[in-house]
Each structure stands twice: as C-alpha cells, then as structure tokens.
C-alpha positions, 0 to 999 in steps of 0.5 A: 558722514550723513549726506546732507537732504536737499530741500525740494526746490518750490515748482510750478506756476506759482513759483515763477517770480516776475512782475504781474505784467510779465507773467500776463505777457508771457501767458498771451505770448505762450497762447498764441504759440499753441494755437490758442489765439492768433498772432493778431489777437495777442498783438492786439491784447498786449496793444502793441504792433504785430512786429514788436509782438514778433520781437516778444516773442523772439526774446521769449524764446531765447530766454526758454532756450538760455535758462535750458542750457546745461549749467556747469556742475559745483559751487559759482564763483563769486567774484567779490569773495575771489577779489577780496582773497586775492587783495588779502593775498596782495598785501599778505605778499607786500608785507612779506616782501616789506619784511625781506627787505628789512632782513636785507638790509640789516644783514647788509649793515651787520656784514659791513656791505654798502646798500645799491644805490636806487638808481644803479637798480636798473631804473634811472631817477625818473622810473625808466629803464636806465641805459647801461654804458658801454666802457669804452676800451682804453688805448694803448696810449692810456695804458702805458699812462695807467701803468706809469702813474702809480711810478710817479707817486713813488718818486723819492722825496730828496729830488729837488721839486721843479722850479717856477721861473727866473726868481727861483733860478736866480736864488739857487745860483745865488743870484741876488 
C-alpha cells in the first residue's frame, strides 16, 4: 500500500478568493487594526460612518476566530449523497416488505387460511385507531338459553307441529 501525496494547498495572499471590494476592505480594516491608519481614516477611506466601520470590523473578526476553530477530523458528510442512500434504502425496504406480503398471502390461500380483513388490523375504515369492544358477559339467563337451544333443534319430527288458530283445531277434531 503506498500512501497517496497530498497536493500542497495554494498559500498566501494570492490564494485568498473574494471580490476585489472585499479584499481592499479587509486590507483598510486590517491597517487600522495594526496601527497603520486610524479608525477615522479607514471609516473615511471605505466612506462609511465610524459606527458601521465598527460593525466591519467586528464580523471580521469573528470570520478570523470561526475559520480558526478546530474542524473535525475525516471525510464531510454530504447531506445530498446521505439522502439519496437513505431513499434507495426506503424503497429497497418497500420492495421487500411489498414481497413479504406476497409471500403471505400466498401462503395463506395454499394452507387454506382466510386473510384478515383491513379493518379488524387495528385501524377502522377512516385510518384511525379502531376502538376494540369489550364483550359484554352473558347472564345466567342467556346461558341456560344458549344451552337449551341446540336441545330444541333436535326435537323429534313425529311431534305434531303447533296449531295456528281455530281453523286448524276445527279440522283436527273433525269439525267441518
């Protein structure tokens, strides 16, 4: 493995980019910080009140003290290359989640299992939440009931089936 040679990075005065009107800026700001001119001089020089001179100066030196601030070590993050990972990662995921749902299902219909339906999911027909129903608890009455019923479909076909009225009364006694 060989050790790739940096480049040597352009230094100096030359190398700093800006506008020309920036740079005479920063040069007038720069001489009255060392004593060169006074602050009155460079206000006048730059044609601009002694209070926004002030101002100048003051982003100037906070521009110095931010561009001198330890940067972190490594490779920057670039946000577009991350976003464009994580979208590929999404719809890697869709597919595969669309794929599982195939799986599903068709292993639902070969085992013979009815699919749920959407809304028993936990979400009722308008998208919120569905509220689950508490099953109320039978009385003793409906009970019994439950446990006579089935006896009553088995009740014996010979029986006579009940009468409706006088005329069928009529007819079985032989009435006219």
């Amino acid at each position: 493995m060989t050790a790739r040679a940096q480049r040597p990075q352009p230094s100096g005065p030359k190398s700093l980019k800006g506008s020309d009107e920036a740079k005479r800026r920063a040069a007038v700001i720069l001489e009255a910080m060392c004593g060169i001119r006074s602050t009155q001089s460079a206000s006048e020089e730059l044609r601009i009140a002694l209070v926004r001179y002030y101002v100048l100066e003051t982003r100037m030196l906070q521009a110095m003290i931010d561009g001198l601030e330890p940067r972190a070590r490594g490779r920057k993050r670039d946000l577009e290359i991350e976003l464009k990972k994580l979208s590929d990662e999404n719809k890697r995921l869709e597919r595969e989640a669309m794929r599982m749902q195939a799986l599903h299902r068709i292993t639902q219909r070969a085992v013979g299992v009815k699919p749920a339906s959407k809304t028993s999911l936990g979400k009722s027909k308008d998208g919120k939440p569905a509220k689950t129903r508490r099953v109320r608890k039978q009385s003793r009455g409906e009970r019994v009931l439950a446990a006579l019923r089935p006896a009553e479909s088995e009740v014996p076909r010979s029986l006579p089936a009940p009468s409706l009225g006088n005329v069928d009364r009529d007819q079985e006694h032989g009435g006219a």
